[in-house]
PAZAPA-4460 file (N, C-alpha, C; in steps of 0.05 Angstrom, whole numbers, plus 32768, in hexadecimal, padded with zeros to 4 digits):
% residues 317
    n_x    n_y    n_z   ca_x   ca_y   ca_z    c_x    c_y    c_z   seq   type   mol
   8010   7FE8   8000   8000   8000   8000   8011   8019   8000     1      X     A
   802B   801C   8011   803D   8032   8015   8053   802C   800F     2      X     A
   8064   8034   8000   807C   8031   7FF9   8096   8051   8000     3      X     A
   80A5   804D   8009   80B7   805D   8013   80D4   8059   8005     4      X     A
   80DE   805F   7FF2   80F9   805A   7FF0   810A   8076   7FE7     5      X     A
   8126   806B   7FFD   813E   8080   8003   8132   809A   8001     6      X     A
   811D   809C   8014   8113   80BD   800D   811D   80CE   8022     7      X     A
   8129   80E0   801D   813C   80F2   802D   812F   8114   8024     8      X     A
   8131   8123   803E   8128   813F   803B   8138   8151   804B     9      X     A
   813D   8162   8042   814B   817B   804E   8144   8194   8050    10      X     A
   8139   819F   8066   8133   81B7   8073   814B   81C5   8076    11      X     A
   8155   81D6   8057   8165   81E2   8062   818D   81D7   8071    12      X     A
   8190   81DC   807E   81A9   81C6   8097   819F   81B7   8099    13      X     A
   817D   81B0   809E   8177   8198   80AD   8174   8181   8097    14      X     A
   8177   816A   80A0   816D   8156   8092   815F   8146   80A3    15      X     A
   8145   814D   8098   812D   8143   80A3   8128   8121   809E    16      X     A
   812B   810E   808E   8126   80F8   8085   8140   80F0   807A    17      X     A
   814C   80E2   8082   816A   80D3   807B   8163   80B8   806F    18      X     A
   8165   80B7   804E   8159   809C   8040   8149   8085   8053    19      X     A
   8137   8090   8059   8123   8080   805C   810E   806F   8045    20      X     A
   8114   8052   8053   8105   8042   8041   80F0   8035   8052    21      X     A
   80DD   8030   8049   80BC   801C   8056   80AE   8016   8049    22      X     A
   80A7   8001   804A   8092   7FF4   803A   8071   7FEF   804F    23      X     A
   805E   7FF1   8043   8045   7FEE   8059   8035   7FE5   8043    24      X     A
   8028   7FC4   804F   801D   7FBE   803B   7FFE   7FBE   804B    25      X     A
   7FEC   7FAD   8037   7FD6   7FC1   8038   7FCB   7FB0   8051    26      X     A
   7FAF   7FB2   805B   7FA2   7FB0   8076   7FAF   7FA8   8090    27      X     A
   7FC9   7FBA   808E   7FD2   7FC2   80A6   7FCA   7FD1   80B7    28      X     A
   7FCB   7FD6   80D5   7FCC   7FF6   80E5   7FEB   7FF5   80E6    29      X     A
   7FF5   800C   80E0   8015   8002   80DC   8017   8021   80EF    30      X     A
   8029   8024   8106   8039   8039   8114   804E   8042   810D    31      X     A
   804D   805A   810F   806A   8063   8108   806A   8079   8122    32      X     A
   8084   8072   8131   808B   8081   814D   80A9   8093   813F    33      X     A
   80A7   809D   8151   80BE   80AF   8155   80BB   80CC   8162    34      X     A
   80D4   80D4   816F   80D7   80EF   8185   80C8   8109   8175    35      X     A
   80C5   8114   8179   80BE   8132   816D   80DB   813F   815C    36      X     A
   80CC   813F   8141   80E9   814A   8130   80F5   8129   811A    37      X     A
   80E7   8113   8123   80EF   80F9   8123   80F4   80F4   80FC    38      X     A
   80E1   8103   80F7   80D9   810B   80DB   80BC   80F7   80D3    39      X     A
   80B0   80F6   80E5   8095   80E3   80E4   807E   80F6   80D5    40      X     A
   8080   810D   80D5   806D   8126   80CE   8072   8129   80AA    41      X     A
   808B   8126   80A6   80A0   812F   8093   809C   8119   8076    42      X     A
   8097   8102   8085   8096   80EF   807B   8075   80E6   8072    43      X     A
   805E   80EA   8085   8042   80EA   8078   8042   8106   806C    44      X     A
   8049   811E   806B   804C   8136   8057   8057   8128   803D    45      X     A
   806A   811D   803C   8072   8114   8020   8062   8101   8014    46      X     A
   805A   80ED   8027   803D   80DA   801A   8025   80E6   800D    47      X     A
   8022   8101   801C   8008   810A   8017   800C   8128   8004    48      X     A
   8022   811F   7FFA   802E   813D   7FDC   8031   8153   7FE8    49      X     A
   8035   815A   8001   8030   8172   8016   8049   817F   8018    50      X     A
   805B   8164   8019   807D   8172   800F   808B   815D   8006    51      X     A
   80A4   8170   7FF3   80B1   8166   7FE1   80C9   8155   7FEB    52      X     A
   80CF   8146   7FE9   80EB   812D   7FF3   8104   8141   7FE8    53      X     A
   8113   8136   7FEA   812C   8144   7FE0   8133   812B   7FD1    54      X     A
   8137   8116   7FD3   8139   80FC   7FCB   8128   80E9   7FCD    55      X     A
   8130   80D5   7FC2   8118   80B7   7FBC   8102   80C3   7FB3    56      X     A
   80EB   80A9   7FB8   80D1   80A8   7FAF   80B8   809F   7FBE    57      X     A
   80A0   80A5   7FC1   808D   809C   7FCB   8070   809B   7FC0    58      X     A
   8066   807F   7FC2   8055   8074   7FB4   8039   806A   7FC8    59      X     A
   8024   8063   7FC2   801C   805A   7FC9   8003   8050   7FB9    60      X     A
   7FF8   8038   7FBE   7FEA   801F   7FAE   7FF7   8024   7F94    61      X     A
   8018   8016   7F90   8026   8023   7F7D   8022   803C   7F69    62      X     A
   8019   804B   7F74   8011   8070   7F5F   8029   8083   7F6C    63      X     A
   803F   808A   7F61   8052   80A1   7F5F   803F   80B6   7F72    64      X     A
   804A   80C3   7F90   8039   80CD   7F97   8045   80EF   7F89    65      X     A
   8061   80F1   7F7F   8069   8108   7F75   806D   810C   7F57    66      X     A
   805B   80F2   7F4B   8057   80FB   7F31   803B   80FA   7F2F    67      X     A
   8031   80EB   7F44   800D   80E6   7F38   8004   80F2   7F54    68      X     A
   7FFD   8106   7F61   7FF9   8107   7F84   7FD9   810A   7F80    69      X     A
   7FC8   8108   7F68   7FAB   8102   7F69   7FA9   80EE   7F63    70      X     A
   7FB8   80DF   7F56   7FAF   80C2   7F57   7FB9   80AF   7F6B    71      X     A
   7FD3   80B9   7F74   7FD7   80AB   7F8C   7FC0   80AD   7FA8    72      X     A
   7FC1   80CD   7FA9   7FAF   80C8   7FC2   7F8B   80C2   7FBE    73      X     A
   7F85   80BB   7FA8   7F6C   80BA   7FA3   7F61   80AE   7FB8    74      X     A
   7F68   8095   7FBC   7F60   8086   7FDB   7F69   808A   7FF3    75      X     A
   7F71   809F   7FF9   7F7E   80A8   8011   7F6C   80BE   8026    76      X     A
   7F6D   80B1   803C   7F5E   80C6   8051   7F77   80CB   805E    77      X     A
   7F74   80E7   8067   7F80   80EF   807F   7F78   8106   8099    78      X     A
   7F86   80FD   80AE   7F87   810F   80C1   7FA9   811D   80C7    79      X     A
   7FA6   8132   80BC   7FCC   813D   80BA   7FC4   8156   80C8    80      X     A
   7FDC   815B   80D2   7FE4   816C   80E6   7FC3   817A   80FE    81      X     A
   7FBD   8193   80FD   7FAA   81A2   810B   7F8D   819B   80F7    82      X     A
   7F79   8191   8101   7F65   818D   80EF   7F57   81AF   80F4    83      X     A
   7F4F   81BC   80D8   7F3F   81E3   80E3   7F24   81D7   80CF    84      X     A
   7F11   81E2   80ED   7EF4   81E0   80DD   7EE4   81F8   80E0    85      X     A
   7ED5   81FF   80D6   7EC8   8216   80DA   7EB3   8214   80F5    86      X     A
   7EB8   821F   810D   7EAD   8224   811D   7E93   822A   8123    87      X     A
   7E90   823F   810E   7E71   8240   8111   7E5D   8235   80F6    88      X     A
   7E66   821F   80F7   7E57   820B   80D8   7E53   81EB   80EE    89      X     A
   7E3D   81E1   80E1   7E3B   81C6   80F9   7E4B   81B5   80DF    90      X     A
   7E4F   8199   80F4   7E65   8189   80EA   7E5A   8182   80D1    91      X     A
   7E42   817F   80CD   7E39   8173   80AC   7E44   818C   809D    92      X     A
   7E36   8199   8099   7E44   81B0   808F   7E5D   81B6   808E    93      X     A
   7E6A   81B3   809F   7E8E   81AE   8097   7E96   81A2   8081    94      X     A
   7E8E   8187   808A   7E91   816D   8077   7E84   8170   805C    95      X     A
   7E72   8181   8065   7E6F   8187   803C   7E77   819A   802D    96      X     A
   7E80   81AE   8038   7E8D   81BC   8033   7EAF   81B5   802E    97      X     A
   7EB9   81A4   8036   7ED3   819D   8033   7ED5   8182   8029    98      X     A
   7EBA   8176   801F   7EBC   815C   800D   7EBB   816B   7FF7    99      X     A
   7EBA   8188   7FF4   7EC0   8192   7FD7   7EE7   818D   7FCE   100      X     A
   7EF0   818C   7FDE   7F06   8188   7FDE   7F1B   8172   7FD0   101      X     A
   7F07   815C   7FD4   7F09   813D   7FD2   7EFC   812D   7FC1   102      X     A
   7EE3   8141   7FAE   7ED3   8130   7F9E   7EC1   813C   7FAA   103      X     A
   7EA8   812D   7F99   7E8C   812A   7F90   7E84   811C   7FAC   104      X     A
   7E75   8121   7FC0   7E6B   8113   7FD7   7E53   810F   7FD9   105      X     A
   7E43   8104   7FDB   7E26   80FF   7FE1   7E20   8109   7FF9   106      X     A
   7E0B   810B   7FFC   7E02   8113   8017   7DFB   8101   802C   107      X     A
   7DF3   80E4   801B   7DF5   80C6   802D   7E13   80C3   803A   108      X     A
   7E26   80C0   801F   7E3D   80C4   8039   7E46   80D1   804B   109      X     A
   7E44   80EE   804A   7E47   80F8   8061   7E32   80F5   807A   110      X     A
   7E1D   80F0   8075   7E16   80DF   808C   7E1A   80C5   8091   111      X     A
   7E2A   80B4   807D   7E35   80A1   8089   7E50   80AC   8098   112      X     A
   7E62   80B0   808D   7E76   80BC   809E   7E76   80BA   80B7   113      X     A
   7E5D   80D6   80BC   7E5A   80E6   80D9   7E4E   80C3   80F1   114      X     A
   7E45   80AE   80DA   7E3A   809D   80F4   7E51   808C   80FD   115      X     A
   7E64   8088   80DC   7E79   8079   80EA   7E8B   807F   8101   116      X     A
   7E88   8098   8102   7EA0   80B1   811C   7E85   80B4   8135   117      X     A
   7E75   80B0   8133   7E61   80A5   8151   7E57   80CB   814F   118      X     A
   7E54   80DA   8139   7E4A   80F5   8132   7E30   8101   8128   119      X     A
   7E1F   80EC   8126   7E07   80F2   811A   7DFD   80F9   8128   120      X     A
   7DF4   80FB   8145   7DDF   8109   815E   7DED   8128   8156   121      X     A
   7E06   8130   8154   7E0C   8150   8159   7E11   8154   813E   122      X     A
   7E0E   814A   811F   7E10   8154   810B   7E0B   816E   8105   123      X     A
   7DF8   8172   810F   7DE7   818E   8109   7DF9   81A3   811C   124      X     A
   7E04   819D   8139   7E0E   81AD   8145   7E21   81BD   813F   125      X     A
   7E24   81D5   8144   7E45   81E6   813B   7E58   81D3   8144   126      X     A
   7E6F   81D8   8139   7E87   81C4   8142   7E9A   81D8   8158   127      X     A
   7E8F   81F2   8158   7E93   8200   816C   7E99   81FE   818B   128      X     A
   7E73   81EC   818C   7E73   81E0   81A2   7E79   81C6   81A8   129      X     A
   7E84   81B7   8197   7E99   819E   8195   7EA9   81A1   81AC   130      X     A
   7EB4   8187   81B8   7EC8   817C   81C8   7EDD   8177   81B2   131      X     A
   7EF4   817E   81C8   7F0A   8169   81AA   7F06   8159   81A6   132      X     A
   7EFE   8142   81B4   7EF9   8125   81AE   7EE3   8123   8198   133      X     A
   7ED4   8136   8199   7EBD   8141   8182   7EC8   8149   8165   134      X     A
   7EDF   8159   8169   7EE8   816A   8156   7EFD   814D   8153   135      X     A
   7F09   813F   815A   7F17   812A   8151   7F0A   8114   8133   136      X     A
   7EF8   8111   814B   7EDF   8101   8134   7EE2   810B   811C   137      X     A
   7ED4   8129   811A   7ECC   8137   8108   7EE8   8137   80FA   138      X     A
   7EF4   813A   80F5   7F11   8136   80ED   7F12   8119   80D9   139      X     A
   7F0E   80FD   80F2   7F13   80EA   80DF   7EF7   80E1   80CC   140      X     A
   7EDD   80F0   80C8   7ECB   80F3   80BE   7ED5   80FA   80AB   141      X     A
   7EE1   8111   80A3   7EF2   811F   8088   7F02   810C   8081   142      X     A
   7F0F   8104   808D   7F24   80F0   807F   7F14   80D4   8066   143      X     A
   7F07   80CA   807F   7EEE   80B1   806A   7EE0   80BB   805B   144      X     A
   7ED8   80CF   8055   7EBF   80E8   803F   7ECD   80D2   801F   145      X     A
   7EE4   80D5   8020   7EF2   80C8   8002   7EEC   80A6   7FFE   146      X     A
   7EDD   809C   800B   7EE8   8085   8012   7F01   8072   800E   147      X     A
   7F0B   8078   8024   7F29   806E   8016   7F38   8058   8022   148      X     A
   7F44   804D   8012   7F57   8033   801D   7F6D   8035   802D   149      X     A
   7F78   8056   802E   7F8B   804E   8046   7F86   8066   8056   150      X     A
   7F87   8068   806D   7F85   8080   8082   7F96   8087   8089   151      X     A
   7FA0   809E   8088   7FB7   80AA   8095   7FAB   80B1   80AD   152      X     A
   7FBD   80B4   80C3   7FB4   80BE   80DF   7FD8   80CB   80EC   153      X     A
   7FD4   80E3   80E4   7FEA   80F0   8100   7FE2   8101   8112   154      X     A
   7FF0   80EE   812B   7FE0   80F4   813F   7FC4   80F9   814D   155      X     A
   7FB7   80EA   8142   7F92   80E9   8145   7F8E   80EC   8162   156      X     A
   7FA4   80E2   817A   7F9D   80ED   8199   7FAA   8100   81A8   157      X     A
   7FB5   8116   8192   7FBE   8121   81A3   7FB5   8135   81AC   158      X     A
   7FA9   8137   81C4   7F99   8147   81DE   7F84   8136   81E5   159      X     A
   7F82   8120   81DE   7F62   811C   81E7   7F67   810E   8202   160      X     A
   7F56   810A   8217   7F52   80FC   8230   7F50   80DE   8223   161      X     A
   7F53   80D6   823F   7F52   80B9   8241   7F3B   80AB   822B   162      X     A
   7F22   80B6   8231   7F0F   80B2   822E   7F13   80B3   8212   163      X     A
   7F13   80C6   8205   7F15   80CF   81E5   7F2B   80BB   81D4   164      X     A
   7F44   80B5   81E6   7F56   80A7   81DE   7F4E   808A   81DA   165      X     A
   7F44   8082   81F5   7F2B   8062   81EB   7F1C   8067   81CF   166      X     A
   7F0A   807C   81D0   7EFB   8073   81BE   7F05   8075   819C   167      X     A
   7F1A   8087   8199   7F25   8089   8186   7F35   806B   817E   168      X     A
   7F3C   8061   818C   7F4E   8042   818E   7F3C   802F   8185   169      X     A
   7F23   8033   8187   7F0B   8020   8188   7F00   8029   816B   170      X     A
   7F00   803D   8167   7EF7   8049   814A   7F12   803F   812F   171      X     A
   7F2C   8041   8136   7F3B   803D   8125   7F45   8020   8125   172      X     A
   7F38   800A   813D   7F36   7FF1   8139   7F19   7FE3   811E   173      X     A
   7F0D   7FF3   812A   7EEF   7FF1   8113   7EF5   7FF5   80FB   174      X     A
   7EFE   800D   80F3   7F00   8014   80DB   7F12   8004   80D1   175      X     A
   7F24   7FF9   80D4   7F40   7FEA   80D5   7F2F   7FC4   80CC   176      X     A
   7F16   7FC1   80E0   7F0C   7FA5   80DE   7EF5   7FA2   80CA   177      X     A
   7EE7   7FB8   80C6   7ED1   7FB8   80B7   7ECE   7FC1   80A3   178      X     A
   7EDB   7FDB   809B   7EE8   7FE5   8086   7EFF   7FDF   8077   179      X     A
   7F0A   7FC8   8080   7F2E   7FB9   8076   7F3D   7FD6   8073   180      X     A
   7F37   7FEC   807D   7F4E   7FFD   8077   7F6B   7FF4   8081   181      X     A
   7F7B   8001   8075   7F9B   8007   8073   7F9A   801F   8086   182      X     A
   7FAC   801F   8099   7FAF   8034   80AE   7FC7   803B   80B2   183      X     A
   7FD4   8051   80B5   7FF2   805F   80C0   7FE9   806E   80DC   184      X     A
   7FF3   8069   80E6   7FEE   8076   80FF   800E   8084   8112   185      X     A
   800A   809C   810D   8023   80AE   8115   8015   80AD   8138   186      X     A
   8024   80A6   814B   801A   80B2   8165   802F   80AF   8174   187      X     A
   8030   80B8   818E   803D   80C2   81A8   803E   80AD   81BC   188      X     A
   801B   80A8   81B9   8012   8096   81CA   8016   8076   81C5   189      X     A
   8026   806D   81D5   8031   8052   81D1   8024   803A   81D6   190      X     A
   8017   8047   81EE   800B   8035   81F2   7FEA   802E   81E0   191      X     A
   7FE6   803E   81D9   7FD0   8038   81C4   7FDF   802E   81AA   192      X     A
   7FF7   8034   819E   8005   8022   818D   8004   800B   818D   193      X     A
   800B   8003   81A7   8011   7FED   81AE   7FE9   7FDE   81AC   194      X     A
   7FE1   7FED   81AC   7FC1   7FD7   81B1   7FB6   7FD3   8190   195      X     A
   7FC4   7FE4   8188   7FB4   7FE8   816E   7FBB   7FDD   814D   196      X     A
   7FDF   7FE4   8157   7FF1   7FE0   813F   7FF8   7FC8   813C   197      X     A
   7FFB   7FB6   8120   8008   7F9B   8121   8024   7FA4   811C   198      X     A
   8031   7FB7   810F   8048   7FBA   810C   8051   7FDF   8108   199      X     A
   8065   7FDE   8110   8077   7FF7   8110   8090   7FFF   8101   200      X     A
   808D   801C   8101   80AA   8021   80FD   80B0   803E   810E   201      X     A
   80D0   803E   8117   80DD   8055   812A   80EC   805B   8115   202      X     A
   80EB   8074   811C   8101   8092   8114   8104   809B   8125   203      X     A
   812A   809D   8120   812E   80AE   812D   814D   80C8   8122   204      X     A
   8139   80DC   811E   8155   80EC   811B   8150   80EB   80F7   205      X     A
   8137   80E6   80F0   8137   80E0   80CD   813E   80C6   80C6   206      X     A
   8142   80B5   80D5   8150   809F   80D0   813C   807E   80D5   207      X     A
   8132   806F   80CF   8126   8056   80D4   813B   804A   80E5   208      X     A
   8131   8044   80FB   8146   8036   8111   8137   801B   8119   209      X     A
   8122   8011   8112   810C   7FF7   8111   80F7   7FF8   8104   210      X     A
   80EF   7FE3   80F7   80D5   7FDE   80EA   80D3   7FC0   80ED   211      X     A
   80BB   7FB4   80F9   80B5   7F9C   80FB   8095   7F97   810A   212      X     A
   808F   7F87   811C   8074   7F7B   8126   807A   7F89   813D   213      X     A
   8065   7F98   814E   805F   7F9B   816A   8062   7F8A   8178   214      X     A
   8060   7F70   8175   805E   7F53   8176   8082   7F50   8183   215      X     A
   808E   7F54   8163   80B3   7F52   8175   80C6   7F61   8182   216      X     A
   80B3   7F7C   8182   80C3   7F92   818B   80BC   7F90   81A9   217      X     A
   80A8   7F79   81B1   809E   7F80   81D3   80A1   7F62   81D9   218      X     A
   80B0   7F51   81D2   80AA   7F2C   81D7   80B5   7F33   81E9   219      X     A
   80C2   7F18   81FF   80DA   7F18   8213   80EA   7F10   820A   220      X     A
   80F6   7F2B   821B   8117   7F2E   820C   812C   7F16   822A   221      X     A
   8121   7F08   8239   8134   7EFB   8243   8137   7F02   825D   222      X     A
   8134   7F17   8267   8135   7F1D   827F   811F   7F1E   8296   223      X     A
   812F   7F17   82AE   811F   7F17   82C6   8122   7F21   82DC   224      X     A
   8107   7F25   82E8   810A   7F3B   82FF   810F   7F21   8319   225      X     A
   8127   7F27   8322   812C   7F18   8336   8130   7F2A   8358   226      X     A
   812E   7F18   8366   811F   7F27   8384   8138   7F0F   839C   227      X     A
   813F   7F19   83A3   8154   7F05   83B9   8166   7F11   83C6   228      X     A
   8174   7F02   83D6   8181   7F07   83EC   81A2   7F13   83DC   229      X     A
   81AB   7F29   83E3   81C0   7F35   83E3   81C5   7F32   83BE   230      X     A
   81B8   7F45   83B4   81B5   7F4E   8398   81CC   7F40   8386   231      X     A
   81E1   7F51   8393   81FA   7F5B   838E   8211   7F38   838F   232      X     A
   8209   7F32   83A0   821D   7F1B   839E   820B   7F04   838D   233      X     A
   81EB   7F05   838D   81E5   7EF3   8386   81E7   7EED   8366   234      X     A
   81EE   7F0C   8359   81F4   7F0E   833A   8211   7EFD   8333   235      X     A
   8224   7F03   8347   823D   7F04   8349   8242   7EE4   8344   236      X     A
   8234   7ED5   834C   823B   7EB2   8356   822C   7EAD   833B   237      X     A
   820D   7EB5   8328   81FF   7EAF   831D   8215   7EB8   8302   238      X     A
   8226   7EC5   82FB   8228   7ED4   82E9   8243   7EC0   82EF   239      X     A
   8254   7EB8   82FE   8260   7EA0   82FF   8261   7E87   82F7   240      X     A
   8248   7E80   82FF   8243   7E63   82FA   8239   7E69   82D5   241      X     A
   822D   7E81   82CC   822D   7E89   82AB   8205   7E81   82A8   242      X     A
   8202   7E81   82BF   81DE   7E7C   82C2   81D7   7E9A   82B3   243      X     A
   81E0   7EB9   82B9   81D5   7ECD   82B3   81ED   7ED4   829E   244      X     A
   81E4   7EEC   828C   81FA   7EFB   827C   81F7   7F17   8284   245      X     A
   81E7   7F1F   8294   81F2   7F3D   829E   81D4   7F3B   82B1   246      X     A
   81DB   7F58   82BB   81BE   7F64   82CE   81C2   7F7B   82D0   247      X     A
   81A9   7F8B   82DC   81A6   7FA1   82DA   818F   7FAB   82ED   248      X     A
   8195   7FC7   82F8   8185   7FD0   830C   817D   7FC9   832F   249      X     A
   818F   7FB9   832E   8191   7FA8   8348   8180   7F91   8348   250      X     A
   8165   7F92   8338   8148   7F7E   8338   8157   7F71   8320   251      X     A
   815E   7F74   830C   815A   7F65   82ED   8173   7F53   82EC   252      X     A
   8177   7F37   82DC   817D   7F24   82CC   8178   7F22   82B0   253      X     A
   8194   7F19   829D   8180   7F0B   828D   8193   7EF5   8289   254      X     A
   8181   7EE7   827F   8190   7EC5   8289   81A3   7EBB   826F   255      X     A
   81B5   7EAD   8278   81D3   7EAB   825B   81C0   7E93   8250   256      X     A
   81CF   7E95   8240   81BE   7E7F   821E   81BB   7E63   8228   257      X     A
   81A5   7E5C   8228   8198   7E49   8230   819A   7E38   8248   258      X     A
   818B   7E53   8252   818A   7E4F   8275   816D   7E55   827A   259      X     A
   815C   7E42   828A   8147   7E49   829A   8147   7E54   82B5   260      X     A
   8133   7E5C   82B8   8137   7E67   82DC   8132   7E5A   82E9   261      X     A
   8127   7E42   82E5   812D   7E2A   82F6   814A   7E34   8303   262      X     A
   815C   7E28   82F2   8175   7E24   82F6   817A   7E43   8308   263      X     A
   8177   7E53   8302   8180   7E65   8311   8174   7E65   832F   264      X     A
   8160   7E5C   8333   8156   7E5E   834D   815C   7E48   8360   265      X     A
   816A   7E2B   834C   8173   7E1D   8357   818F   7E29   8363   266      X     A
   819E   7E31   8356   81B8   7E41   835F   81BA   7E49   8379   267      X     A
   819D   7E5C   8376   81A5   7E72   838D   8199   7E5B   83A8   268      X     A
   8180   7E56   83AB   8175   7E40   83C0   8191   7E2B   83C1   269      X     A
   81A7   7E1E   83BB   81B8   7E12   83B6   81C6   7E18   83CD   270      X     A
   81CF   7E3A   83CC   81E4   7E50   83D8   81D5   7E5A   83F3   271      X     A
   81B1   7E50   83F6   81B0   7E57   8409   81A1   7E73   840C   272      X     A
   819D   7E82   83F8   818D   7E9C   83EE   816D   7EA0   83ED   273      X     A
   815B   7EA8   83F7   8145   7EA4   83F5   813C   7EAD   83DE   274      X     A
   812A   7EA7   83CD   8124   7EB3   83B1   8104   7EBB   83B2   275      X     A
   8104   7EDB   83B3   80E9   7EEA   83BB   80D2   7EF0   83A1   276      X     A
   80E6   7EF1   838D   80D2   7EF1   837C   80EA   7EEC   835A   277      X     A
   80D7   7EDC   8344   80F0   7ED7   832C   80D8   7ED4   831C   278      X     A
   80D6   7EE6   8302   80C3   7EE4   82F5   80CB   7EF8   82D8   279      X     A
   80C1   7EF5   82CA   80CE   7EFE   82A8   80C3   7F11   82A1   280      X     A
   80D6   7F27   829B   80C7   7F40   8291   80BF   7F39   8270   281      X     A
   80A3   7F49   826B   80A1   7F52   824F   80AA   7F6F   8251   282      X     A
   80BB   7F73   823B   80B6   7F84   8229   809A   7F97   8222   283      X     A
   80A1   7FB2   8232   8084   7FBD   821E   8095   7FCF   8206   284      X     A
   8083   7FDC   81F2   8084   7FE6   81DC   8092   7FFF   81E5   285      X     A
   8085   800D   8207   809C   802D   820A   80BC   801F   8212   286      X     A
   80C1   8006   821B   80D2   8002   8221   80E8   7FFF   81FE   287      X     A
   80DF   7FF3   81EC   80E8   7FEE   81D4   80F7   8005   81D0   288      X     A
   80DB   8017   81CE   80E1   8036   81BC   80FB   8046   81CE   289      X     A
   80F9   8046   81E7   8111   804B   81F5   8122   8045   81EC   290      X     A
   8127   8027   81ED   813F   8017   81E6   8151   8026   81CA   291      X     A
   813A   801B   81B8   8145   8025   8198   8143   8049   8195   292      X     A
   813F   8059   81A6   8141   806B   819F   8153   8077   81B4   293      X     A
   815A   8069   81C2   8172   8079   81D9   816B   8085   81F2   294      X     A
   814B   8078   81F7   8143   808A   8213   8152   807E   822B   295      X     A
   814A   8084   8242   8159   8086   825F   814D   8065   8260   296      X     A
   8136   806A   825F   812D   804F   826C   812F   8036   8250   297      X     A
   8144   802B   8255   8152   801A   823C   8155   7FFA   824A   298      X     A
   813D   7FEF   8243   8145   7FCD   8257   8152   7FBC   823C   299      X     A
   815E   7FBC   821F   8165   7FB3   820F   8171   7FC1   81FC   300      X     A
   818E   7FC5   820E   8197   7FE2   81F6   81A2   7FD4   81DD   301      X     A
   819C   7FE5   81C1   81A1   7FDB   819F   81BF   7FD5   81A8   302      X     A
   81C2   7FB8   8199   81D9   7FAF   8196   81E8   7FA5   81AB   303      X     A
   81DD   7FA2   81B9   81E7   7F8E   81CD   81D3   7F6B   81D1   304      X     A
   81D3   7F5A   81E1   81CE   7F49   81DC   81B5   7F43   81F0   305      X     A
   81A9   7F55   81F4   8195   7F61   8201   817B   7F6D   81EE   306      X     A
   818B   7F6A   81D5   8179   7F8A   81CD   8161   7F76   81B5   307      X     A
   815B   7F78   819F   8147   7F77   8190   8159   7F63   8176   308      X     A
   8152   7F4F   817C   8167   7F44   8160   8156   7F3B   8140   309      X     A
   8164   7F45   812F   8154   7F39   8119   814D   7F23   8112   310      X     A
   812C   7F15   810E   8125   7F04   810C   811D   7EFF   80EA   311      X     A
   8121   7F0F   80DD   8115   7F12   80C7   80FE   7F2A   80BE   312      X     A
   80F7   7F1E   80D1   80D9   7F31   80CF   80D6   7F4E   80D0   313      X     A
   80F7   7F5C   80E3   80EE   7F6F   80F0   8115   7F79   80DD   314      X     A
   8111   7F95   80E4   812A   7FA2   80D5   8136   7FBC   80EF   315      X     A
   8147   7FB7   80FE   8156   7FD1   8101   816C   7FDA   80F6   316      X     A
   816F   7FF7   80F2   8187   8007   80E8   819E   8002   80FB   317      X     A
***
């Protein structure tokens, strides 16, 4: 559905996108994370003809999006950057007014639209008196007006409450199950990544630093939270006998190649140690993005034998 190759951009000194390549094929929810500045913004602008690459190419449902950018995006919804609606116009009225934009709209679909976004009771209302979580909707209402096969989404939660953030998750699972859409989803929020996305990709710095399954970027990486008598010596004898290959934090293990914790708890009960608690961390998805992008809280730093190894499936820089 998306194709990305060696596309590089330059702001000037900056180089915003450093040959980035991705492929996204179609009835994915596919994530793309990265810091602010990451070039995640930079990169759906160039999908969506908004700005020019400095290099490479980008396509999508193979259509040249910088030789053909109406026939590429013919099937394309989006939500990009600040959604502006006219305040004092109710949401139908928005939507028809700005399906001039996009084509020929019926007036059935825009009230389909407004029911798929949970909008039909306040259609008639100014969007004035909209909630964000209101004005969000109304947002991804414009995006489906085209009916289209793939959805762009940057940042669709950012400001909304808890509440708004559920239901948005629940709406772009739907659309995603019932509509077979193709989904990009630029967000902050990880942990809705993590519920939503089958696969990802990180930037950082313009640069692709992972692309693979949610699935391998959060498995267990090996380590365990271990709880016992005198921390410090009990690593010391364990890391001896070659049961562990390092630890960390005073609580963590991770156990040397093909070792169970059996064996390790046999060790320590052996020596005489009481063992209070020994159990396996997962991996979550903020811990990953730390990892591969250099944050503080790093339980599998890149390139060490700790960290994320290629299985095929999955690609780091």
């Amino acid at each position: 559905m998306i194709q990305l190759h060696a596309i590089s951009k330059r702001f000037g000194d900056r180089l915003a996108l450093d040959q980035l390549s991705l492929e996204i094929p179609s009835g994915e929810i596919f994530g793309l994370l990265g810091h602010n500045g990451a070039g995640k913004s930079t990169a759906i602008g160039i999908l969506l003809g908004q700005v020019w690459p400095t290099s490479g190419h980008a396509a999508i449902n193979g259509c040249d999006v910088l030789r053909d950018r109406r026939g590429a995006l013919q099937g394309v919804g989006a939500i990009f950057e600040t959604p502006v609606f006219y305040d004092y116009l109710s949401g139908q009225r928005n939507l028809e007014i700005l399906s001039h934009y996009t084509g020929p709209t019926s007036p059935d679909r825009i009230r389909e639209v407004l029911d798929w976004v949970g909008l039909s009771s306040r259609a008639k209302s100014r969007v004035g008196t909209y909630s964000h979580g209101m004005r969000t909707r109304l947002a991804l209402a414009q995006a489906l007006l085209p009916d289209p096969q793939l959805l762009i989404l940057d940042e669709p939660g950012d400001g909304l409450d808890p509440e708004g953030i559920h239901e948005l998750r629940q709406m772009i699972q739907r659309l995603h199950r019932e509509l077979g859409l193709t989904i990009l989803l630029s967000s902050h929020l990880l942990t809705e990544v993590e519920q939503v996305c089958t696969r990802i990709a990180v930037l950082k710095a313009g640069r692709l630093v992972f692309t693979g399954s949610v699935a391998s970027a959060t498995r267990y990486q090996g380590w365990l939270r271990l709880r016992t008598d005198a921390f410090a010596e009990a690593v010391a004898m364990l890391e001896g006998r070659g049961l562990i290959a390092e630890h960390r934090n005073g609580d963590s293990v991770r156990l040397g190649e093909g070792v169970g914790s059996d064996a390790v708890v046999r060790a320590l009960v052996e020596q005489g140690r009481a063992v209070y608690e020994i159990t396996h961390e997962e991996q979550t998805l903020e811990d990953f993005y730390l990892a591969v992008t250099g944050g503080e809280t790093n339980p599998a730093q890149p390139g060490t034998s700790g960290g994320l190894q290629n299985d095929g499936e999955e690609r780091r820089a």
